[in-house]
MILUMDO-376022 format. One record per residue (C-alpha): residue number from 0; y, x, z. Coordinates in nm, 2 decimals. Layout:
BEGIN
<lumvex->NUM	y->Y	x->X	z->Z>;
...
***
This chain:
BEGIN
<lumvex->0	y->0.00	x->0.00	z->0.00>;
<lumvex->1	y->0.31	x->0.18	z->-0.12>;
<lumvex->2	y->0.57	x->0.00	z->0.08>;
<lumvex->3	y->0.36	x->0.16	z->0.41>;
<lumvex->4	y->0.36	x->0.51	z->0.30>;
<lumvex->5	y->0.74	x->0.51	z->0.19>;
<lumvex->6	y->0.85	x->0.37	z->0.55>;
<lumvex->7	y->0.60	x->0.60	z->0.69>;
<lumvex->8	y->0.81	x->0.89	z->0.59>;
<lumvex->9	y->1.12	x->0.81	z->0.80>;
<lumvex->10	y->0.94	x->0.58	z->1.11>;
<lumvex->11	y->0.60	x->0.74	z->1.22>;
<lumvex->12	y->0.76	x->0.98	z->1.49>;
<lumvex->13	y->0.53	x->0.66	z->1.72>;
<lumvex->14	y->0.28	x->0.94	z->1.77>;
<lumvex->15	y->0.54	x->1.15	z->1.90>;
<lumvex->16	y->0.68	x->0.86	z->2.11>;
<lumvex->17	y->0.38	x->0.78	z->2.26>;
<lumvex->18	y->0.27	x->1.14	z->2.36>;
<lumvex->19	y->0.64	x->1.25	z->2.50>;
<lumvex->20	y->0.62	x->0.94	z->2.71>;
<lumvex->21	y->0.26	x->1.00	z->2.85>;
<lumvex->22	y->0.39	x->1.38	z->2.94>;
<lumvex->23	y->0.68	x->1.20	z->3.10>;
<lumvex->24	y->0.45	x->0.97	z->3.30>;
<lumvex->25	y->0.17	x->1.20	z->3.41>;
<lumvex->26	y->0.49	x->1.51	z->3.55>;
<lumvex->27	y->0.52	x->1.41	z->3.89>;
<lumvex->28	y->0.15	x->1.25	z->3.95>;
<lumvex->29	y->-0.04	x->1.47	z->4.19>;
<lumvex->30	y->-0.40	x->1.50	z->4.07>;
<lumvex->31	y->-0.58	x->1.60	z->4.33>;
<lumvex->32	y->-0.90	x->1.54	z->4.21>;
<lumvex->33	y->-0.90	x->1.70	z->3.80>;
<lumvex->34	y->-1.23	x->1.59	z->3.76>;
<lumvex->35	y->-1.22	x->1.26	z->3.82>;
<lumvex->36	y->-0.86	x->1.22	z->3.70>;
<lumvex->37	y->-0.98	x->1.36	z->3.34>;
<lumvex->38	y->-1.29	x->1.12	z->3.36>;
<lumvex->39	y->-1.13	x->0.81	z->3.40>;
<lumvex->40	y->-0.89	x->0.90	z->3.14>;
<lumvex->41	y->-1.18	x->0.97	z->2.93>;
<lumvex->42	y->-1.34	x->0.63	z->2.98>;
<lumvex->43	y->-1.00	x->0.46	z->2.93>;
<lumvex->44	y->-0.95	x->0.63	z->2.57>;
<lumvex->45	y->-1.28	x->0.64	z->2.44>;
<lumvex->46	y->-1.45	x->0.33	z->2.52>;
<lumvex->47	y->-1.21	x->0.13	z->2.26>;
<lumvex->48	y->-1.25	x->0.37	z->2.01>;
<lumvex->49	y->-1.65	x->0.41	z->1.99>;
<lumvex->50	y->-1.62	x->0.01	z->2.00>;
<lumvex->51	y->-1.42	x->0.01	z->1.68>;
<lumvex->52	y->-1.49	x->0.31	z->1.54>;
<lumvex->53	y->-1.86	x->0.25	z->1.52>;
<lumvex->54	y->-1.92	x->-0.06	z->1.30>;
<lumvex->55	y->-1.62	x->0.06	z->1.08>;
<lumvex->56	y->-1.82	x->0.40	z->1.01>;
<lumvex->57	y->-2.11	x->0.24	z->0.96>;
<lumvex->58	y->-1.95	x->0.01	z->0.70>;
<lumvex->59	y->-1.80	x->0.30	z->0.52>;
<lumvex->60	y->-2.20	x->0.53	z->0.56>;
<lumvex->61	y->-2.33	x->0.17	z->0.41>;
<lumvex->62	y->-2.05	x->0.21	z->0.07>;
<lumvex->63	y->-2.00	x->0.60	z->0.07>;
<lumvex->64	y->-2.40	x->0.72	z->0.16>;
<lumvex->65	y->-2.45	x->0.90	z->0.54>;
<lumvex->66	y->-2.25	x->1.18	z->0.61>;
<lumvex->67	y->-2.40	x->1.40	z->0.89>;
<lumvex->68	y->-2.10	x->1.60	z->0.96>;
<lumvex->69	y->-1.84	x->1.33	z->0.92>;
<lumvex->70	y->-2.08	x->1.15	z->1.16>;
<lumvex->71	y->-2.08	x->1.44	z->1.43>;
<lumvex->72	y->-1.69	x->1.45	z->1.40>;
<lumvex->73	y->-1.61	x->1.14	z->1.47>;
<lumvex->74	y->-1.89	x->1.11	z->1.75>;
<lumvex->75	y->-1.76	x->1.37	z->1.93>;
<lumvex->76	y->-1.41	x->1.31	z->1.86>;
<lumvex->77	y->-1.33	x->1.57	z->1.68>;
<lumvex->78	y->-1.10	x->1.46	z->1.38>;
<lumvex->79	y->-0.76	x->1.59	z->1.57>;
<lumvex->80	y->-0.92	x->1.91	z->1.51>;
<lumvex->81	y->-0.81	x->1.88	z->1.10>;
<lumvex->82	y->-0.42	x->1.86	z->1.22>;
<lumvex->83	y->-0.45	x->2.12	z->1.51>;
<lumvex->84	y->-0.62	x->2.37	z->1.31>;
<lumvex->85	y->-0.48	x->2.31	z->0.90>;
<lumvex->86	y->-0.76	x->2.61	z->0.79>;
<lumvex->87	y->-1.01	x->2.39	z->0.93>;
<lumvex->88	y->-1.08	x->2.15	z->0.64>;
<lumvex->89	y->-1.34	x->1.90	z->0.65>;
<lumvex->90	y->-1.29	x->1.48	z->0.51>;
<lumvex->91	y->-1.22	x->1.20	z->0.73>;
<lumvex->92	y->-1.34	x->0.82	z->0.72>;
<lumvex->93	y->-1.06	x->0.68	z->0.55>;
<lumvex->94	y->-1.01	x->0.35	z->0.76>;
<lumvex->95	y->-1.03	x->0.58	z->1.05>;
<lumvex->96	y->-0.79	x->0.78	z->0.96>;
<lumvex->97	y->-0.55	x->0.76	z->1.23>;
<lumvex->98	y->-0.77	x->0.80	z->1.53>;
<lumvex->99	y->-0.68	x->1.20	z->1.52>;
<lumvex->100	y->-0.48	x->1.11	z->1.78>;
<lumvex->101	y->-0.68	x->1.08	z->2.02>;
<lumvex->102	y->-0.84	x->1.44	z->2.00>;
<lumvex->103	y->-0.47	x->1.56	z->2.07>;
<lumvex->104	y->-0.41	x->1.27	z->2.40>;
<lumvex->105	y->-0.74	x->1.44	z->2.55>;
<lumvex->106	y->-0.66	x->1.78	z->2.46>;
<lumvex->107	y->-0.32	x->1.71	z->2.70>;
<lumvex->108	y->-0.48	x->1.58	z->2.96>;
<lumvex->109	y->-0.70	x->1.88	z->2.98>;
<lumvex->110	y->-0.40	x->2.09	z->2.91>;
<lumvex->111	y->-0.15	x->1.91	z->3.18>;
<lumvex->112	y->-0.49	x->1.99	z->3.45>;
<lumvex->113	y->-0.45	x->2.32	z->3.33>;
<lumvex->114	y->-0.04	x->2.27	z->3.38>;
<lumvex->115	y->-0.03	x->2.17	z->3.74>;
<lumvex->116	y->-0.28	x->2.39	z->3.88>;
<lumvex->117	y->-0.01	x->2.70	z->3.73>;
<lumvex->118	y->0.26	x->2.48	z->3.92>;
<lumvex->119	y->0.10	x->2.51	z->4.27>;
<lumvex->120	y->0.13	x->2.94	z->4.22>;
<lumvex->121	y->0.45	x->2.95	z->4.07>;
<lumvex->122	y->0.77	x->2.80	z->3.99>;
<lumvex->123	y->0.90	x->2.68	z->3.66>;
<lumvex->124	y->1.23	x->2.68	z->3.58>;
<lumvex->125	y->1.44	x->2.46	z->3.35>;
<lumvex->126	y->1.53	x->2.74	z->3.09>;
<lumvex->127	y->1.16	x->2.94	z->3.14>;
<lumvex->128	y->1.00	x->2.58	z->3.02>;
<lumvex->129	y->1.25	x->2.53	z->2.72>;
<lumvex->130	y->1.15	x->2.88	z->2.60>;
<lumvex->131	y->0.81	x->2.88	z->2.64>;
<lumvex->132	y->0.80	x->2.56	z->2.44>;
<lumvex->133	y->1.02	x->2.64	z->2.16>;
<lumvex->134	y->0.84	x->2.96	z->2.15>;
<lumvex->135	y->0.49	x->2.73	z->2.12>;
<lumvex->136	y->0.65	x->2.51	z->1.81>;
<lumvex->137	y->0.85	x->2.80	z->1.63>;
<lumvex->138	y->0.58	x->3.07	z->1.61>;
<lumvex->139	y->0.27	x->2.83	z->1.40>;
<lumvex->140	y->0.59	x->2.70	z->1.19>;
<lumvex->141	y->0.67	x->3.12	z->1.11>;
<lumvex->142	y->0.30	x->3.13	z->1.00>;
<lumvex->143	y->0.32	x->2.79	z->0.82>;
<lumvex->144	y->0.59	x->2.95	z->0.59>;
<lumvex->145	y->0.42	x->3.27	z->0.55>;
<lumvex->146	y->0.11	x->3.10	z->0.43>;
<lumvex->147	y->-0.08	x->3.19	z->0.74>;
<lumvex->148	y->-0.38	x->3.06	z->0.96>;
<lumvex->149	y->-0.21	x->2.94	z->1.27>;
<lumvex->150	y->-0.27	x->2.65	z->1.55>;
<lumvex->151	y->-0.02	x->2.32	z->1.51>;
<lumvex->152	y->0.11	x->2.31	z->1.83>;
<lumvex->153	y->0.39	x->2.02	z->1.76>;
<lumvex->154	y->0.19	x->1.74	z->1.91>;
<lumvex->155	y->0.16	x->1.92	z->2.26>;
<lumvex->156	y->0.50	x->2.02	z->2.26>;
<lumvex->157	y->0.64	x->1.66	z->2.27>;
<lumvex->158	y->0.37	x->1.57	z->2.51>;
<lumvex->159	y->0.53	x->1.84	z->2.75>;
<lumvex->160	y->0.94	x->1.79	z->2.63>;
<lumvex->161	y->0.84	x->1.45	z->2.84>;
<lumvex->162	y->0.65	x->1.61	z->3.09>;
<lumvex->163	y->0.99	x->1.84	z->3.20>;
<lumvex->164	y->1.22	x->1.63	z->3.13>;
<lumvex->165	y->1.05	x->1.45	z->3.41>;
<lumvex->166	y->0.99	x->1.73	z->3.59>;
<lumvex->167	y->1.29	x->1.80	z->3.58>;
<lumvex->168	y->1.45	x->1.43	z->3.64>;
<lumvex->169	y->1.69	x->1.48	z->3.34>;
<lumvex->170	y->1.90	x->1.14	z->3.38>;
<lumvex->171	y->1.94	x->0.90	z->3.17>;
<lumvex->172	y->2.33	x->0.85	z->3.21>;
<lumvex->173	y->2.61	x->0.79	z->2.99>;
<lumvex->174	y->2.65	x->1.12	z->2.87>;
<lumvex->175	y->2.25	x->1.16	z->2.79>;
<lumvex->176	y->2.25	x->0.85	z->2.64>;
<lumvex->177	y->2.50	x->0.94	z->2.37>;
<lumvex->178	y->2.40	x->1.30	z->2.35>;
<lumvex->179	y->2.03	x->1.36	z->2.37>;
<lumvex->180	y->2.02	x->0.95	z->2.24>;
<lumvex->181	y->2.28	x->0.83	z->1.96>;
<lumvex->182	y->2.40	x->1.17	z->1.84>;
<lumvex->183	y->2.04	x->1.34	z->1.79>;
<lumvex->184	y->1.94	x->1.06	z->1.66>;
<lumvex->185	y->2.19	x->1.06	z->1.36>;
<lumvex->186	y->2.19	x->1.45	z->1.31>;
<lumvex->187	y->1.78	x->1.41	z->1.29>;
<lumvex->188	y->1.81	x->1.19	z->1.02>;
<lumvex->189	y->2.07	x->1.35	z->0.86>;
<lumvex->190	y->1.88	x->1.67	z->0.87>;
<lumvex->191	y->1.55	x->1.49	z->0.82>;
<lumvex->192	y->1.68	x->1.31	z->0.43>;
<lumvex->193	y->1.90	x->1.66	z->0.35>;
<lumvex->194	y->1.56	x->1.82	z->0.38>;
<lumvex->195	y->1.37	x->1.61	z->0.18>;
<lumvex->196	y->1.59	x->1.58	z->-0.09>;
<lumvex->197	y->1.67	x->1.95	z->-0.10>;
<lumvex->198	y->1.32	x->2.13	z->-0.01>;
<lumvex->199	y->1.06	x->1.82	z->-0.04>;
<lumvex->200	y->0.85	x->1.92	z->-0.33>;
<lumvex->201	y->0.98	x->2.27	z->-0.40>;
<lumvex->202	y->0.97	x->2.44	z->-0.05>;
<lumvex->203	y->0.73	x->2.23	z->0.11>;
<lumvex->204	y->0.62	x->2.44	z->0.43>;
<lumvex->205	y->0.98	x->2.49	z->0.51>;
<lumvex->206	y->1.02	x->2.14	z->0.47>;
<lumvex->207	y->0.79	x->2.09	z->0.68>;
<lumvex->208	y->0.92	x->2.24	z->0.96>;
<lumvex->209	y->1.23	x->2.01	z->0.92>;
<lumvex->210	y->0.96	x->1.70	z->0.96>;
<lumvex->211	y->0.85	x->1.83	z->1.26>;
<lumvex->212	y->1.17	x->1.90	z->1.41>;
<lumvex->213	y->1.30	x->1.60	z->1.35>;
<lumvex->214	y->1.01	x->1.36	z->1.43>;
<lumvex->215	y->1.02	x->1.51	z->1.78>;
<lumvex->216	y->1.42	x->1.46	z->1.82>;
<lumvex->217	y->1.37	x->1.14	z->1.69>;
<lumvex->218	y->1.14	x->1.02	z->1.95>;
<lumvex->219	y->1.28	x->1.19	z->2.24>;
<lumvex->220	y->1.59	x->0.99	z->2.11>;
<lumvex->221	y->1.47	x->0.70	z->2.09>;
<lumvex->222	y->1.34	x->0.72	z->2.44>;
<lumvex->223	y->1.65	x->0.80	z->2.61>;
<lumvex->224	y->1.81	x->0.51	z->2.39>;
<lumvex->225	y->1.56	x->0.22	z->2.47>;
<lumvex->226	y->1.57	x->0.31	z->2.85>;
<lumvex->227	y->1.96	x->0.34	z->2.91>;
<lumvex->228	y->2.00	x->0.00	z->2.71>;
<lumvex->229	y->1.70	x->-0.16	z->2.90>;
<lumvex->230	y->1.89	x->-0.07	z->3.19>;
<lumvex->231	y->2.20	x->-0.13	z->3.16>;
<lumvex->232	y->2.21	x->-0.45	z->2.98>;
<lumvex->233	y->2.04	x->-0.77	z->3.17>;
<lumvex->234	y->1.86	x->-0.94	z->2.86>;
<lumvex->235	y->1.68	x->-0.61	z->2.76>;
<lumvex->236	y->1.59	x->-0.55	z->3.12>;
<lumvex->237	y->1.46	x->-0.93	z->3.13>;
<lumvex->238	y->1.34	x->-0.87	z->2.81>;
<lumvex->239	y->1.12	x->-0.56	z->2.92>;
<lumvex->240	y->0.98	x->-0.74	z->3.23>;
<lumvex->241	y->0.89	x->-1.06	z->3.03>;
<lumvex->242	y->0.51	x->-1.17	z->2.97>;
<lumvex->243	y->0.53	x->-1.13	z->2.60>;
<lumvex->244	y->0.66	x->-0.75	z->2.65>;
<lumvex->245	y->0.36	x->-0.70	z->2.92>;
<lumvex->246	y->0.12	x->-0.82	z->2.68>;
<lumvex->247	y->0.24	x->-0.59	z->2.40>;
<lumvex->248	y->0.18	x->-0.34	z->2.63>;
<lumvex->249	y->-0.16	x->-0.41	z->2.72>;
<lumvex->250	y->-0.21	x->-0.49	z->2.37>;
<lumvex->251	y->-0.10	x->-0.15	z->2.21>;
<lumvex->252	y->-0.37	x->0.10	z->2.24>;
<lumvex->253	y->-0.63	x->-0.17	z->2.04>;
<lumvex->254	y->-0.33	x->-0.23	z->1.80>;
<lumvex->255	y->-0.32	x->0.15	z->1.74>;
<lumvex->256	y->-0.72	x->0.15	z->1.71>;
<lumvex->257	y->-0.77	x->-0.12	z->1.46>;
<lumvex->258	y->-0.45	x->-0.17	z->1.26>;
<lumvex->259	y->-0.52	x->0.12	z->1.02>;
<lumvex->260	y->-0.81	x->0.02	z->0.89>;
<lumvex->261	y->-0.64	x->-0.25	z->0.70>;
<lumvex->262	y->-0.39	x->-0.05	z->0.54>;
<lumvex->263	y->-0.63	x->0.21	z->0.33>;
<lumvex->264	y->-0.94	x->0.23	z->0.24>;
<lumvex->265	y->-1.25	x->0.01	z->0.17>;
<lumvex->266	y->-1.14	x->-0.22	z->0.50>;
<lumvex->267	y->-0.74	x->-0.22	z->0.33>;
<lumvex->268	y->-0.61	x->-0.56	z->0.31>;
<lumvex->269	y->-0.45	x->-0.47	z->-0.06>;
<lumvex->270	y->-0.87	x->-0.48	z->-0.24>;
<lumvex->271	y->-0.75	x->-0.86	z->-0.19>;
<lumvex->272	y->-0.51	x->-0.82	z->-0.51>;
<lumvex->273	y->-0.32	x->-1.07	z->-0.33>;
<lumvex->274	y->0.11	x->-1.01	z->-0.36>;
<lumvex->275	y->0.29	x->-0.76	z->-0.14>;
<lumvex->276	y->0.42	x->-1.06	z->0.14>;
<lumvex->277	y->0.02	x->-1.22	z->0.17>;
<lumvex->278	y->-0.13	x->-0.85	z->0.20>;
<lumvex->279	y->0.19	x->-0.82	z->0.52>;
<lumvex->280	y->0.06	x->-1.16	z->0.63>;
<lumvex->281	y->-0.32	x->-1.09	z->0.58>;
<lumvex->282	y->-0.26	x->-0.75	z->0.75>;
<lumvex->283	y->-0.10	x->-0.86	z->1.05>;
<lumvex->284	y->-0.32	x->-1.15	z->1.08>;
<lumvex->285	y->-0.67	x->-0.90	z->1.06>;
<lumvex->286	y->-0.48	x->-0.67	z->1.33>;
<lumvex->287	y->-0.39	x->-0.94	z->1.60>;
<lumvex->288	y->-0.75	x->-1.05	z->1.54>;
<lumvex->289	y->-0.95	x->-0.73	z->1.57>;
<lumvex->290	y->-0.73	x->-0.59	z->1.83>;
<lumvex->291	y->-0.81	x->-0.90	z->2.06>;
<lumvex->292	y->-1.19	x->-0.86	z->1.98>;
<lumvex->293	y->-1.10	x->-0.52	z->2.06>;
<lumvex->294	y->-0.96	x->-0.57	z->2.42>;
<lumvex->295	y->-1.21	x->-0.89	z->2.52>;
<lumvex->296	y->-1.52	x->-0.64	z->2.44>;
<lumvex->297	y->-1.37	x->-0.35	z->2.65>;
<lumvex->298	y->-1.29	x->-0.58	z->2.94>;
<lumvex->299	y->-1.59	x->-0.73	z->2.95>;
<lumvex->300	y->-1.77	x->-0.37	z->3.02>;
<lumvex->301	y->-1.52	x->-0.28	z->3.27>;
<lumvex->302	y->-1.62	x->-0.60	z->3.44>;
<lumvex->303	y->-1.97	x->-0.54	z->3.36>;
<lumvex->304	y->-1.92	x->-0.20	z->3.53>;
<lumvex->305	y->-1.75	x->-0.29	z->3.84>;
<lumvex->306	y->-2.01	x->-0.54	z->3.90>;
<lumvex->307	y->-2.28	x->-0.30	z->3.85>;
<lumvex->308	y->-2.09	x->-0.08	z->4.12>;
<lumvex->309	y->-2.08	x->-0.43	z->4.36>;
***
């Protein structure tokens, strides 16, 4: 579907979003037990996405023929690996596509146990964490240019921009509000379209670098945005605390989960041949559909589970 890969240029910094704000979450919980903290974060991520990600490959095995090491990959959740690792090439399940993701979510968790058993033996200051993490994005996007093997480290660094940001209790004021919200915002995109119409196509690694930059200021924009107008103006805040908003919320990770599957591939709403507005409307329908399966099935083992415990 064309219309999705054109918007998807300029609006899926999501990924980003979602990890910054998970980094920004998880700062300032004390985890005293790593083990258990990392299992149940295991459970919670994985159960929904062997659910779904089970009958879809089996679908695609039944139209494509069996594919042992797509099969292991996926199994062991392994597809991230692809985007952390660019000289790793192996193919994906198409109507899985996006679930790369949640190879890099784990991989922070492991990483932010890591993180905050450092932070009991020493302190971390404001300007040591800002280098250490622009040091961690510039250095793979050097190698990028230079045609390189390096590690793609841009997903972890806007899981941990959250994480000090709340760390450090940055606040969201005025002043942060129009300068780390509104006026990033508007210099990423004006950086993000010079770039594409000046390098996209002929410089394509350093362009590149210029999607990454951006797609992290973006989201770390948008963040401080969304929370100083949620607080500072009643209907937003009423708005955020409202049913509908709390069952979006719930509702997001099986969203996430499903809703690809019917933009590409042998699930994609557009095999239909039906226009552009029924494929939105046939799309949208198939998602609010699956994604409640989705979430009934999972709940139903976690209640199965808890019983078991009883």
């Amino acid at each position: 579907m064309a219309w999705f890969f054109v918007l998807s240029q300029f609006l899926n910094f999501g990924v980003y979003l979602f990890l910054y704000i998970s980094g920004f979450l998880y700062a300032n919980k004390n985890i005293a037990e790593p083990r258990k903290w990392f299992l149940t974060r295991l459970k919670k991520i994985l159960v929904p996405y062997y659910i779904f990600a089970i009958p879809i490959a089996l679908l695609y095995f039944l139209s494509t023929g069996f594919d042992l090491i797509k099969s292991i990959i996926y199994l062991f959740c392994l597809q991230g690996v692809n985007f952390i690792c660019p000289f790793i090439h192996f193919a994906e399940i198409g109507p899985l596509g996006n679930l790369w993701f949640i190879t890099i979510i784990l991989l922070c968790y492991l990483l932010t146990i890591i993180l905050k058993n450092f932070e009991k033996k020493h302190n971390v200051s404001v300007v040591g964490a800002t280098v250490v993490l622009l040091f961690i994005w510039l250095v793979p996007k050097i190698l990028m240019c230079f045609s390189l093997p390096y590690i793609d480290t841009q997903y972890f660094v806007a899981y941990f921009i959250g994480y000090y940001i709340s760390k450090f209790n940055v606040k969201n004021n005025k002043w942060t509000f129009w300068l780390l919200g509104l006026f990033m915002f508007a210099v990423a995109i004006v950086i993000r379209l010079t770039a594409k119409m000046y390098l996209d196509g002929i410089y394509e690694s350093e362009y590149l670098v210029f999607v990454s930059l951006t797609q992290i200021a973006v989201a770390v924009s948008a963040y401080f945005i969304c929370t100083y107008l949620v607080n500072n103006f009643a209907i937003l805040e009423s708005m955020a605390k409202s049913n509908i908003w709390s069952l979006f919320d719930v509702m997001s990770y099986p969203i996430y989960i499903t809703h690809y599957a019917f933009l590409t591939g042998m699930t994609s709403v557009s095999n239909f041949g039906f226009s552009t507005l029924i494929s939105i409307v046939l799309f949208i329908l198939f998602t609010v559909i699956s994604s409640s399966i989705l979430y009934l099935i999972n709940n139903k083992i976690i209640d199965y589970k808890m019983n078991m415990k009883q």
